[in-house]
mmCIF file of the N, C-alpha and C atoms, coordinates in Angstrom:
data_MODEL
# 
_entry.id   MODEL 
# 
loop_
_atom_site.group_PDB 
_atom_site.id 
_atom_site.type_symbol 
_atom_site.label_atom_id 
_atom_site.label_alt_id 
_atom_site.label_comp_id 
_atom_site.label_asym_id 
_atom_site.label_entity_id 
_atom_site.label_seq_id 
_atom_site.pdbx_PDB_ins_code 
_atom_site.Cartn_x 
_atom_site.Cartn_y 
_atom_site.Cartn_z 
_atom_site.occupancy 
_atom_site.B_iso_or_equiv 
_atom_site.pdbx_formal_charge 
_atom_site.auth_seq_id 
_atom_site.auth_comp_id 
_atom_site.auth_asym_id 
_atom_site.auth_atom_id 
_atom_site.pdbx_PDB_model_num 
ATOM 1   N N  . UNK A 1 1  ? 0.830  -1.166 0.000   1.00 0.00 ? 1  UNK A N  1 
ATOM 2   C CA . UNK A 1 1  ? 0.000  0.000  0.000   1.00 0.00 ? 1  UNK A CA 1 
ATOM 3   C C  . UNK A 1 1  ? 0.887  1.247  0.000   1.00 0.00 ? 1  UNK A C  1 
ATOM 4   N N  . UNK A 1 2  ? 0.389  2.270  -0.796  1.00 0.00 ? 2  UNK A N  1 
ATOM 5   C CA . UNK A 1 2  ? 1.261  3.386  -1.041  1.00 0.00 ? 2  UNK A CA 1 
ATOM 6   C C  . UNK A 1 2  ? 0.702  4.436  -0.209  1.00 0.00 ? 2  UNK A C  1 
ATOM 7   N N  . UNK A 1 3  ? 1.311  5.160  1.034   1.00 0.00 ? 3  UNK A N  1 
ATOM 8   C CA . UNK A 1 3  ? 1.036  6.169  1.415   1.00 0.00 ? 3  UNK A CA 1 
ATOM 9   C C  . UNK A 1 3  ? 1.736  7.499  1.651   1.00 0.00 ? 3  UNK A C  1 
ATOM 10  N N  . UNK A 1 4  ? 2.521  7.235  0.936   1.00 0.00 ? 4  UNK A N  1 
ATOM 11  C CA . UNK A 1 4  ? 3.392  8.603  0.265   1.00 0.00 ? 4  UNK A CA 1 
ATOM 12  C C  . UNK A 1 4  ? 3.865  8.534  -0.752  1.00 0.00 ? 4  UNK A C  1 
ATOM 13  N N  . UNK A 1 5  ? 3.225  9.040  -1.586  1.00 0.00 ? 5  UNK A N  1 
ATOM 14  C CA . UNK A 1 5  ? 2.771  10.244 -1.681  1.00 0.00 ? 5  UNK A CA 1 
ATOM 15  C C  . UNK A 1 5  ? 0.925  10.051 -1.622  1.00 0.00 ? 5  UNK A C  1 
ATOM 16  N N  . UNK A 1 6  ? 0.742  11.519 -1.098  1.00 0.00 ? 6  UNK A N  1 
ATOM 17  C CA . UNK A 1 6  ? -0.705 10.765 -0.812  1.00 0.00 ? 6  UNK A CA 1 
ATOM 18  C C  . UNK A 1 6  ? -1.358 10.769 -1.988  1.00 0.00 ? 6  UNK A C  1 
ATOM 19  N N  . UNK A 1 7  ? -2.758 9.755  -2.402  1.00 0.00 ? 7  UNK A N  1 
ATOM 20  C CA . UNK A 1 7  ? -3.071 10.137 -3.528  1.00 0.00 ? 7  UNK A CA 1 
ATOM 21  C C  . UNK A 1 7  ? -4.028 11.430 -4.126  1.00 0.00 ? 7  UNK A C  1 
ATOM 22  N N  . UNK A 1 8  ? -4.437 12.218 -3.119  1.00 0.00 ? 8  UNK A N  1 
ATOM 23  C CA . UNK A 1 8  ? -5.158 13.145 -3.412  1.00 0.00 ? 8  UNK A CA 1 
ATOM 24  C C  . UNK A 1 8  ? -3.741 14.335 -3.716  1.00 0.00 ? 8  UNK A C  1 
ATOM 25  N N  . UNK A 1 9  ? -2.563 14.390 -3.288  1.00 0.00 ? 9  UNK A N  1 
ATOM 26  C CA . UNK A 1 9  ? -1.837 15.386 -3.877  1.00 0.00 ? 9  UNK A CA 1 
ATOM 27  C C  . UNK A 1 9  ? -1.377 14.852 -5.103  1.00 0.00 ? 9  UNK A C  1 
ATOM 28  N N  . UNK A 1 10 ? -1.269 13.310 -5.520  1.00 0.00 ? 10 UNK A N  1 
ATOM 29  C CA . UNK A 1 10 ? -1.299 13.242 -6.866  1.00 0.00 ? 10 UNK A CA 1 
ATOM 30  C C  . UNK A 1 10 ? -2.118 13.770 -7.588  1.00 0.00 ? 10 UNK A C  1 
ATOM 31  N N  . UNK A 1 11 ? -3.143 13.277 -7.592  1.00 0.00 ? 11 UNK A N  1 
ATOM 32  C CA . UNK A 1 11 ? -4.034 13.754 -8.266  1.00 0.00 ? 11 UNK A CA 1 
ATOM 33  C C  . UNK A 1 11 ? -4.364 15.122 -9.179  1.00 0.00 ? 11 UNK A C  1 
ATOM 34  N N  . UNK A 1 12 ? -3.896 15.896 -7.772  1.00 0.00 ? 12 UNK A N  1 
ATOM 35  C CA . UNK A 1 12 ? -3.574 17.103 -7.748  1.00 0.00 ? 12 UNK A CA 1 
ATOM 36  C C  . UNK A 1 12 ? -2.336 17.966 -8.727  1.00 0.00 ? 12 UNK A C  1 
ATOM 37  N N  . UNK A 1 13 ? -1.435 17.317 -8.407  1.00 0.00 ? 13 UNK A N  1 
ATOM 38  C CA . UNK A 1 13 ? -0.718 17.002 -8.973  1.00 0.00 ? 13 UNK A CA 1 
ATOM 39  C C  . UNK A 1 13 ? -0.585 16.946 -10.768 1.00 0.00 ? 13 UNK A C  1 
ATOM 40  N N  . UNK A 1 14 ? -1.100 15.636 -10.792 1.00 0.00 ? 14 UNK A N  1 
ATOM 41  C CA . UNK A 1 14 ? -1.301 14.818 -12.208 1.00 0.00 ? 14 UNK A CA 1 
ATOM 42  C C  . UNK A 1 14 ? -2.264 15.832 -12.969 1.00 0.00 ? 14 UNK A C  1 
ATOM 43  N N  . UNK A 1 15 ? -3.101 16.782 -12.235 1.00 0.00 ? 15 UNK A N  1 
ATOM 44  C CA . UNK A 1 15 ? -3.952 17.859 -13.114 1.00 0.00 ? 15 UNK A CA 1 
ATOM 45  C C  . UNK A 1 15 ? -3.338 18.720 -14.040 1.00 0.00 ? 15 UNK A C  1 
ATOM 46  N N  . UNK A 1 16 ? -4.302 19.639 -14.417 1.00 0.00 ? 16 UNK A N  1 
ATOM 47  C CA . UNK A 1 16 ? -3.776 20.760 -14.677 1.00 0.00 ? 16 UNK A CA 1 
ATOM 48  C C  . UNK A 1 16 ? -4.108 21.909 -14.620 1.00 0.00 ? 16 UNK A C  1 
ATOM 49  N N  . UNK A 1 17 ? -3.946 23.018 -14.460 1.00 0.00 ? 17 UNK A N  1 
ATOM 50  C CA . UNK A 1 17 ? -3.905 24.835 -13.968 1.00 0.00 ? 17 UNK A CA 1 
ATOM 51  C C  . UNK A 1 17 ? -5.751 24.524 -13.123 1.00 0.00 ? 17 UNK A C  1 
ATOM 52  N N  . UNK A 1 18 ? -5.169 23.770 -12.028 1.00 0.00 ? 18 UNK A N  1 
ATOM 53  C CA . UNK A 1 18 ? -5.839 24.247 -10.821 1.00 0.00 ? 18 UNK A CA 1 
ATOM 54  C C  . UNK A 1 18 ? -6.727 22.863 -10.713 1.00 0.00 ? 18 UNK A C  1 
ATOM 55  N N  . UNK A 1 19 ? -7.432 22.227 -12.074 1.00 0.00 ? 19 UNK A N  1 
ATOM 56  C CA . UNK A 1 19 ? -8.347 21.215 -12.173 1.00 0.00 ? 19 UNK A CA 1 
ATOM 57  C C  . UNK A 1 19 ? -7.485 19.910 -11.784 1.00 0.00 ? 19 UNK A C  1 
ATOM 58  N N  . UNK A 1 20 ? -8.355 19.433 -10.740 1.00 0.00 ? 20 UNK A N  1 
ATOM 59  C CA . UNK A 1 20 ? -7.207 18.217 -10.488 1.00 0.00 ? 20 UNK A CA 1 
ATOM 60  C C  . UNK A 1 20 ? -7.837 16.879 -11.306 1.00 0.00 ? 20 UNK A C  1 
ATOM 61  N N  . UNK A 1 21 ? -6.584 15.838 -11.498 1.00 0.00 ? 21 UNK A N  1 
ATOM 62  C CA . UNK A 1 21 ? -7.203 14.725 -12.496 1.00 0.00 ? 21 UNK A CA 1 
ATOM 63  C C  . UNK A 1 21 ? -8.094 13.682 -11.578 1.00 0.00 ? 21 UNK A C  1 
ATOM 64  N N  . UNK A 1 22 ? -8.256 13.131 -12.436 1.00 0.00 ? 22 UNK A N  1 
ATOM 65  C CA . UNK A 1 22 ? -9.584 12.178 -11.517 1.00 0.00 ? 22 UNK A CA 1 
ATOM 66  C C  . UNK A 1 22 ? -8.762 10.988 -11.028 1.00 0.00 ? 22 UNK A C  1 
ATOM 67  N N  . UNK A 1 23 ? -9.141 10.293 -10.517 1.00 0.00 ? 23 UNK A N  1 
ATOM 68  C CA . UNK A 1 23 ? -8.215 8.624  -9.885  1.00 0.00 ? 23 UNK A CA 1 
ATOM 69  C C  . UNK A 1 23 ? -8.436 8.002  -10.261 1.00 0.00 ? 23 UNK A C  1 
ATOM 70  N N  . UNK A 1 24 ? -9.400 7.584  -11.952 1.00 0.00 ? 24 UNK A N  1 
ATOM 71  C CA . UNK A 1 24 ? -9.198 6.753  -12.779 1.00 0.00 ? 24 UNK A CA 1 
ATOM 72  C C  . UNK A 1 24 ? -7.891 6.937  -13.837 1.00 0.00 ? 24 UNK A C  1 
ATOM 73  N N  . UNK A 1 25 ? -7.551 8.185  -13.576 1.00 0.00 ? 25 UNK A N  1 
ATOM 74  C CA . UNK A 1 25 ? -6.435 9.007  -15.038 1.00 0.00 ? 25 UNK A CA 1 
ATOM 75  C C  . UNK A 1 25 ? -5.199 8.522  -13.959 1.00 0.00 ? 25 UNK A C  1 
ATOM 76  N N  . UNK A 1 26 ? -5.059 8.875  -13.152 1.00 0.00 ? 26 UNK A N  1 
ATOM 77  C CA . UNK A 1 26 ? -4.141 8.610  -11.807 1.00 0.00 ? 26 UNK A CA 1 
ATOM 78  C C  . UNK A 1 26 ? -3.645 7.068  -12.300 1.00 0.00 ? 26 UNK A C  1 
ATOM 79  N N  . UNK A 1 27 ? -4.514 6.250  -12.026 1.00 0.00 ? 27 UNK A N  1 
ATOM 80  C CA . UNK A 1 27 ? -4.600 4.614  -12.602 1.00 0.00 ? 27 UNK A CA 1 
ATOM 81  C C  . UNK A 1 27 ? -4.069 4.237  -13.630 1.00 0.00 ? 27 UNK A C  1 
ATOM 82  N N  . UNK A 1 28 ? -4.307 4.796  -14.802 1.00 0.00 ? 28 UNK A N  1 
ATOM 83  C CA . UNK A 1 28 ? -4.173 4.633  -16.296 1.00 0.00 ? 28 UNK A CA 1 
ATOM 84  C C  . UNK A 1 28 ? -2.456 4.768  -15.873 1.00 0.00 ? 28 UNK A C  1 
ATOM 85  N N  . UNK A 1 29 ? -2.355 6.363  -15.212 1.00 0.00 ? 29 UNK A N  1 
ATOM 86  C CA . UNK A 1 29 ? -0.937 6.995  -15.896 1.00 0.00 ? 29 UNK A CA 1 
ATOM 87  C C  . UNK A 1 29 ? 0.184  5.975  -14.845 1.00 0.00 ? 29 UNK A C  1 
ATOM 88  N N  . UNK A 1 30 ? -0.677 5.580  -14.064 1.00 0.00 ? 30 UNK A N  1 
ATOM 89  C CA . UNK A 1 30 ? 1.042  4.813  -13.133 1.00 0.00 ? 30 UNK A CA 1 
ATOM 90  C C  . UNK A 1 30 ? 0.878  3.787  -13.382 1.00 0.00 ? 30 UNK A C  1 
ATOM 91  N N  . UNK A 1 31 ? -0.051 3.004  -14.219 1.00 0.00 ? 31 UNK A N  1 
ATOM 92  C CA . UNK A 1 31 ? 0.142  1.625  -14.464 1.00 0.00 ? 31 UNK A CA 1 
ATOM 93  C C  . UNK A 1 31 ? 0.959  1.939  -15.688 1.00 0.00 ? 31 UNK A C  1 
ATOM 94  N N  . UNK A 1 32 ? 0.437  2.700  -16.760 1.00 0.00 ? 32 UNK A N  1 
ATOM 95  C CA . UNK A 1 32 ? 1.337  2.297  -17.897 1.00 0.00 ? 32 UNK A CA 1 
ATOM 96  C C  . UNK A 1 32 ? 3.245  3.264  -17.639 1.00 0.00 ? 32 UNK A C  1 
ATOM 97  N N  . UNK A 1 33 ? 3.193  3.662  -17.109 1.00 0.00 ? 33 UNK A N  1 
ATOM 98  C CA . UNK A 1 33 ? 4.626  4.040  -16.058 1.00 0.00 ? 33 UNK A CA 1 
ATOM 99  C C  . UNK A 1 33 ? 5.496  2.632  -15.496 1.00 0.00 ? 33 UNK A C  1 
ATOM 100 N N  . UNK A 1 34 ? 4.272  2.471  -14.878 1.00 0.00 ? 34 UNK A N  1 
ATOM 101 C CA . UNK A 1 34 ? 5.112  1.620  -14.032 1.00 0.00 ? 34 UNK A CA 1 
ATOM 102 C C  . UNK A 1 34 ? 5.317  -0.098 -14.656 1.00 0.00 ? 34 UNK A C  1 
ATOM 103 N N  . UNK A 1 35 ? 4.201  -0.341 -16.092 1.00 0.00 ? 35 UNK A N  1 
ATOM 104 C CA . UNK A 1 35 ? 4.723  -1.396 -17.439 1.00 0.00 ? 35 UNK A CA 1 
ATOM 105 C C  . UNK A 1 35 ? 5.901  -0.800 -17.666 1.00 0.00 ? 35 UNK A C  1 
ATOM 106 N N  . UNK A 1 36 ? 6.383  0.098  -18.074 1.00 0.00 ? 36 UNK A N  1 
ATOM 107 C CA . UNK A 1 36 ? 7.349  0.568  -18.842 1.00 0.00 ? 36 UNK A CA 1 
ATOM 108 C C  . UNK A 1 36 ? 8.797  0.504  -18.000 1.00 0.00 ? 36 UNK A C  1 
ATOM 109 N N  . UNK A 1 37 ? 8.787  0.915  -17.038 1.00 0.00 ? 37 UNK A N  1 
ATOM 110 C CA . UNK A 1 37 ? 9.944  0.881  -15.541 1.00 0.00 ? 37 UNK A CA 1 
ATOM 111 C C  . UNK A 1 37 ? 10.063 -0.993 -15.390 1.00 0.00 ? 37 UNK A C  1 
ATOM 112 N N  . UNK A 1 38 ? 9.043  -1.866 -15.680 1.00 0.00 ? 38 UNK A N  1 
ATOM 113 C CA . UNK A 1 38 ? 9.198  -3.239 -15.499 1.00 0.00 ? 38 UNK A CA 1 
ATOM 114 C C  . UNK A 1 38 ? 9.731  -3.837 -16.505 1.00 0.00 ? 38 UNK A C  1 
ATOM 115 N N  . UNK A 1 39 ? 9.071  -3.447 -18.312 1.00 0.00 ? 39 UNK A N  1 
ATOM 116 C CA . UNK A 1 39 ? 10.034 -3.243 -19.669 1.00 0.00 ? 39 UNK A CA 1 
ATOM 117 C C  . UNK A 1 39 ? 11.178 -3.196 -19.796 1.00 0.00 ? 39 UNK A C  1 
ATOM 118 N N  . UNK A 1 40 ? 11.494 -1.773 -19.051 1.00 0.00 ? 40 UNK A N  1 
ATOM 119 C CA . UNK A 1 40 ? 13.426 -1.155 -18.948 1.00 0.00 ? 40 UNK A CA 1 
ATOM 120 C C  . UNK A 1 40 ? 13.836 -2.405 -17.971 1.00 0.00 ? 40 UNK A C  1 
ATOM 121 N N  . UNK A 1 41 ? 13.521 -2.963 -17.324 1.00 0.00 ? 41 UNK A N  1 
ATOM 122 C CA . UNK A 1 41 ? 14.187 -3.689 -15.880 1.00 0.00 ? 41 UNK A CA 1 
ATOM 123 C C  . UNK A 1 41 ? 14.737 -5.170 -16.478 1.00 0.00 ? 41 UNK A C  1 
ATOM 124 N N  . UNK A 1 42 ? 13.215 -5.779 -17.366 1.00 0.00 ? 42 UNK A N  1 
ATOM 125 C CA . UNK A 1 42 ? 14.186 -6.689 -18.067 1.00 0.00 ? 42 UNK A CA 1 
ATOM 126 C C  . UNK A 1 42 ? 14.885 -6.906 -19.425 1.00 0.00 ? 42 UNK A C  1 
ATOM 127 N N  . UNK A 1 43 ? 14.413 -5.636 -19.918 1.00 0.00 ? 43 UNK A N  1 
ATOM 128 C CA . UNK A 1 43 ? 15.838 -5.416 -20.991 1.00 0.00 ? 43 UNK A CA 1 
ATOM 129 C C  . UNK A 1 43 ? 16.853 -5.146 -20.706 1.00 0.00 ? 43 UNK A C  1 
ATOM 130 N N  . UNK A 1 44 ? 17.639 -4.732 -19.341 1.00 0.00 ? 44 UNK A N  1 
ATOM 131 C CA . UNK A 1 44 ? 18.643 -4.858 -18.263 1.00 0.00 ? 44 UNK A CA 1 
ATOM 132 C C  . UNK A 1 44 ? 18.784 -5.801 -18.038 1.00 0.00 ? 44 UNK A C  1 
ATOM 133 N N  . UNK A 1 45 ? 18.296 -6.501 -17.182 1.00 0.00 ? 45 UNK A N  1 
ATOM 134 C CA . UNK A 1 45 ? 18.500 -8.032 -17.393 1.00 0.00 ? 45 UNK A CA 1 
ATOM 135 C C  . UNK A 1 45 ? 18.207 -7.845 -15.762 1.00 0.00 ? 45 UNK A C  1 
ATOM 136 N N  . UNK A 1 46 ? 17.223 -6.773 -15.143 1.00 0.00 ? 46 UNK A N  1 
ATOM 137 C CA . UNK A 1 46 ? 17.376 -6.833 -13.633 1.00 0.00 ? 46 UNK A CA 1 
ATOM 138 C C  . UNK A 1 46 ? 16.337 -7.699 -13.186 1.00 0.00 ? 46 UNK A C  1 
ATOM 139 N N  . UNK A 1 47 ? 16.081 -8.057 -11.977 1.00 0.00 ? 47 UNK A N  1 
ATOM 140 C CA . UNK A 1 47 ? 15.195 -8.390 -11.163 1.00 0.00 ? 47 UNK A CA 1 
ATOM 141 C C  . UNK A 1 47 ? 14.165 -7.868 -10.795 1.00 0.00 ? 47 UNK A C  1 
ATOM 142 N N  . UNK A 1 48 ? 14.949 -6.569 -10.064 1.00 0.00 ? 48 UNK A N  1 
ATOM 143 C CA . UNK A 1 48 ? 14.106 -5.572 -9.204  1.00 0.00 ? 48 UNK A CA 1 
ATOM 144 C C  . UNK A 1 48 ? 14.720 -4.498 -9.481  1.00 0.00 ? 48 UNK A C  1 
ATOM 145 N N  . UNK A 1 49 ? 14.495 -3.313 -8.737  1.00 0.00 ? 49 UNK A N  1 
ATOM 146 C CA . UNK A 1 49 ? 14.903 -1.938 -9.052  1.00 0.00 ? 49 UNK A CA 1 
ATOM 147 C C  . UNK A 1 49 ? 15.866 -1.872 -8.097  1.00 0.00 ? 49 UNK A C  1 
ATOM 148 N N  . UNK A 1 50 ? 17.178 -0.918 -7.311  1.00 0.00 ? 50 UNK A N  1 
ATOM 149 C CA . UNK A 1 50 ? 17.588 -0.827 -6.748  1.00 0.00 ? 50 UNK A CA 1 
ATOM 150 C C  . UNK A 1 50 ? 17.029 -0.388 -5.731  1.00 0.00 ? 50 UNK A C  1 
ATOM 151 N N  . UNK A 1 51 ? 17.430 -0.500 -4.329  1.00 0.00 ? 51 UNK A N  1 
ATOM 152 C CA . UNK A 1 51 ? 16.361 -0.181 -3.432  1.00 0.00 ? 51 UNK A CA 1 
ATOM 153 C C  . UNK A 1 51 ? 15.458 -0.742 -2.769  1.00 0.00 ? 51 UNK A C  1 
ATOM 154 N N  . UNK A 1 52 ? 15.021 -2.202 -4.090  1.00 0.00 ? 52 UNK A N  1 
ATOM 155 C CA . UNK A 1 52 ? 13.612 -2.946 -3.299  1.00 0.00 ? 52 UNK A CA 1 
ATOM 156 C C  . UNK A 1 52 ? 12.391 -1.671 -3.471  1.00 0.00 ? 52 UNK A C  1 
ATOM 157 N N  . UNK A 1 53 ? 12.632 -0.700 -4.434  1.00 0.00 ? 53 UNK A N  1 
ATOM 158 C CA . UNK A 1 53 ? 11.570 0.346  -5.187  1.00 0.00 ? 53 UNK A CA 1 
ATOM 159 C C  . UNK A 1 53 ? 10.720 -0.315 -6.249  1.00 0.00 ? 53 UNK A C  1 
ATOM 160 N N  . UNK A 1 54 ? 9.516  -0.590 -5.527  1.00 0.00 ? 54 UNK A N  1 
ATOM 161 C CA . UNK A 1 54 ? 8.420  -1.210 -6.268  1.00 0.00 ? 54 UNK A CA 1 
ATOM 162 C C  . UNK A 1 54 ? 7.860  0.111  -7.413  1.00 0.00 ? 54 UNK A C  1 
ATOM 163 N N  . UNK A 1 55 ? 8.011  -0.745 -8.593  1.00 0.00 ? 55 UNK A N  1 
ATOM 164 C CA . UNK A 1 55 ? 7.545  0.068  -9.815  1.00 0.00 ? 55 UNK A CA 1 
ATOM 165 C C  . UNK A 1 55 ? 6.697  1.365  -9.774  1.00 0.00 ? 55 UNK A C  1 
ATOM 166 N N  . UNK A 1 56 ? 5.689  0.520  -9.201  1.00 0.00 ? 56 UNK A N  1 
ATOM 167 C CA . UNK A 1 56 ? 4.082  1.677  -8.615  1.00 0.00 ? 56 UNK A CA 1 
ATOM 168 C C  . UNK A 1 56 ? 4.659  2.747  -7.990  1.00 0.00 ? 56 UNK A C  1 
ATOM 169 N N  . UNK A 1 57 ? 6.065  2.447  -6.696  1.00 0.00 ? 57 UNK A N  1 
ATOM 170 C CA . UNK A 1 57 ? 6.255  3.388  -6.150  1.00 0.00 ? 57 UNK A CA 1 
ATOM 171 C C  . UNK A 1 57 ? 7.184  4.902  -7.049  1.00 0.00 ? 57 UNK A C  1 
ATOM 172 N N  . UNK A 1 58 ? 7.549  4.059  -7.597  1.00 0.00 ? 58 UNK A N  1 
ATOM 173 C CA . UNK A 1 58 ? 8.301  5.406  -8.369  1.00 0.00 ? 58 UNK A CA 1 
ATOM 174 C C  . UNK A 1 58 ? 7.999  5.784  -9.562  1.00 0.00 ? 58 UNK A C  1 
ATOM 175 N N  . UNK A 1 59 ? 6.608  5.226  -9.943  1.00 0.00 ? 59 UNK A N  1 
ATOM 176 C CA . UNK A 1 59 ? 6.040  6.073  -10.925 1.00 0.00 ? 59 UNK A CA 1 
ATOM 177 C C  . UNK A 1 59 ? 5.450  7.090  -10.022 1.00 0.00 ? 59 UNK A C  1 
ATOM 178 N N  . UNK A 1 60 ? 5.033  7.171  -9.008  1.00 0.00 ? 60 UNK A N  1 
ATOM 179 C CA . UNK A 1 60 ? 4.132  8.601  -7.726  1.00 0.00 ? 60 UNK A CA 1 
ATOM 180 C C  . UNK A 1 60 ? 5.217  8.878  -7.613  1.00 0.00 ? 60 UNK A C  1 
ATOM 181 N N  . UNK A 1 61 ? 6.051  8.741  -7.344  1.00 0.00 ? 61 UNK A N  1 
ATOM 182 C CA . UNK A 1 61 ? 7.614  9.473  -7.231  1.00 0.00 ? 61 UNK A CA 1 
ATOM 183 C C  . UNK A 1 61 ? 7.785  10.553 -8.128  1.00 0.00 ? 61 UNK A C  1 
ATOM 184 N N  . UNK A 1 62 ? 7.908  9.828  -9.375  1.00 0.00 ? 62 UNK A N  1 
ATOM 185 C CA . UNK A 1 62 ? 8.545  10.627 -10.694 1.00 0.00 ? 62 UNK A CA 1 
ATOM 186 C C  . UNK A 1 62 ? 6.754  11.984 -10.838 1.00 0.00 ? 62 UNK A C  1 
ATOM 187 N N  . UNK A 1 63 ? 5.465  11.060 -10.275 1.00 0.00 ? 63 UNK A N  1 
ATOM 188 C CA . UNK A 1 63 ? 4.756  12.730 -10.748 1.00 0.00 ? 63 UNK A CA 1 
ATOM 189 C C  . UNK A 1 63 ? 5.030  13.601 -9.676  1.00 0.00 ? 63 UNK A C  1 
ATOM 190 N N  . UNK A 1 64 ? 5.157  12.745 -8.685  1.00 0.00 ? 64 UNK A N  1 
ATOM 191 C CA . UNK A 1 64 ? 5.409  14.005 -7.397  1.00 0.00 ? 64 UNK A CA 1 
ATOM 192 C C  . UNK A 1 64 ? 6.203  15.195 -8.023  1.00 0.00 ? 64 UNK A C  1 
ATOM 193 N N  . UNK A 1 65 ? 7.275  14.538 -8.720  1.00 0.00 ? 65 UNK A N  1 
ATOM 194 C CA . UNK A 1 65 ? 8.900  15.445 -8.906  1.00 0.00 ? 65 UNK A CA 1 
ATOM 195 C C  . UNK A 1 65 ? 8.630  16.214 -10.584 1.00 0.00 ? 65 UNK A C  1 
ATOM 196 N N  . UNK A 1 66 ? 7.226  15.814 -10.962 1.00 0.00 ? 66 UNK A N  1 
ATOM 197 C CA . UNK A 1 66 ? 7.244  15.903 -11.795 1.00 0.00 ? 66 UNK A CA 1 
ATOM 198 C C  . UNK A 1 66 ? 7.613  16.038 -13.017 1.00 0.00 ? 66 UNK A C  1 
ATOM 199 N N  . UNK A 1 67 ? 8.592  14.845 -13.130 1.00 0.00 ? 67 UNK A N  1 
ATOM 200 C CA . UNK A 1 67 ? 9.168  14.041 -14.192 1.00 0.00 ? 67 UNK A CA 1 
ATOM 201 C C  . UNK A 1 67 ? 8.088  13.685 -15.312 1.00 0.00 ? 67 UNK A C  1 
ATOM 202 N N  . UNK A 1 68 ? 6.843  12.999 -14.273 1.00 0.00 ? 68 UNK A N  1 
ATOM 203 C CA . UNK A 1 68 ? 5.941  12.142 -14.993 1.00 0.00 ? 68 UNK A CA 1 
ATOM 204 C C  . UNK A 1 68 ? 4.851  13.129 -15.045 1.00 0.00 ? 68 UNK A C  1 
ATOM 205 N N  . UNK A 1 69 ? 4.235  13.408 -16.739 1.00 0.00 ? 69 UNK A N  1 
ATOM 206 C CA . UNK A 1 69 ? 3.201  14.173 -16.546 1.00 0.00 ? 69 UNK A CA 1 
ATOM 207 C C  . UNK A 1 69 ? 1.688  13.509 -17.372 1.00 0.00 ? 69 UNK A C  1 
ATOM 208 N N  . UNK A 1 70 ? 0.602  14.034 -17.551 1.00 0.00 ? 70 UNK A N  1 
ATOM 209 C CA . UNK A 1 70 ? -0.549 13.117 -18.038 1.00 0.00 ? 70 UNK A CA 1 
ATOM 210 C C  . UNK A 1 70 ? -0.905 14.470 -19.394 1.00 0.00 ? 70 UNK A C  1 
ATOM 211 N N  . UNK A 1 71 ? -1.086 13.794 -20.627 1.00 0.00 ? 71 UNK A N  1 
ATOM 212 C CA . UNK A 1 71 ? -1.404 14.525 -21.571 1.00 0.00 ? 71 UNK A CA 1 
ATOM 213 C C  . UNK A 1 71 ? -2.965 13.766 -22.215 1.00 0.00 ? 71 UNK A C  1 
ATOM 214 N N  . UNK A 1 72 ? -3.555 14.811 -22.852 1.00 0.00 ? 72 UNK A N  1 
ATOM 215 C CA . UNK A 1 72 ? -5.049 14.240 -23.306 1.00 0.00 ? 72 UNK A CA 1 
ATOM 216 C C  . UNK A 1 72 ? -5.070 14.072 -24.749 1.00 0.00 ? 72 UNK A C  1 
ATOM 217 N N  . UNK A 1 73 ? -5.325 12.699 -25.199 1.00 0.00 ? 73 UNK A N  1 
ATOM 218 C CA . UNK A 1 73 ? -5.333 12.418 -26.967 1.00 0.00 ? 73 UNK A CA 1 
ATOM 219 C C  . UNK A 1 73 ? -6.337 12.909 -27.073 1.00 0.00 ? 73 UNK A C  1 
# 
């Protein structure tokens, strides 16, 4: 269970100019994040991430720091 970052400042977060995103968009954007972080891991040839950093967790990481952002097709 993830409780930091919380998910309502994601959310918040993951919005934009003031409108915050909903926690189905939240869902979408750290699952397919956190496919992609599991992708890179075994085309490395890793196991796990360094750390014992579960995927999920550092995709909320990367929007916290906002690395990771959500765009609308």
């Amino acid at each position: 269970m993830i409780n930091e970052p919380v998910v309502d400042r994601l959310v918040e977060k993951l919005g934009t100019d003031g409108h915050p995103a909903s926690r189905y968009a939240l869902c979408v954007v750290v699952a397919k994040r956190a496919r992609q972080i599991i992708d890179q891991e075994q085309n490395q040839g890793l196991t796990e991430l360094p750390g014992n950093v579960k995927e999920i967790a550092l995709a909320c990481q990367e929007i916290m720091s906002g690395k990771l952002t959500m765009t609308k097709d």
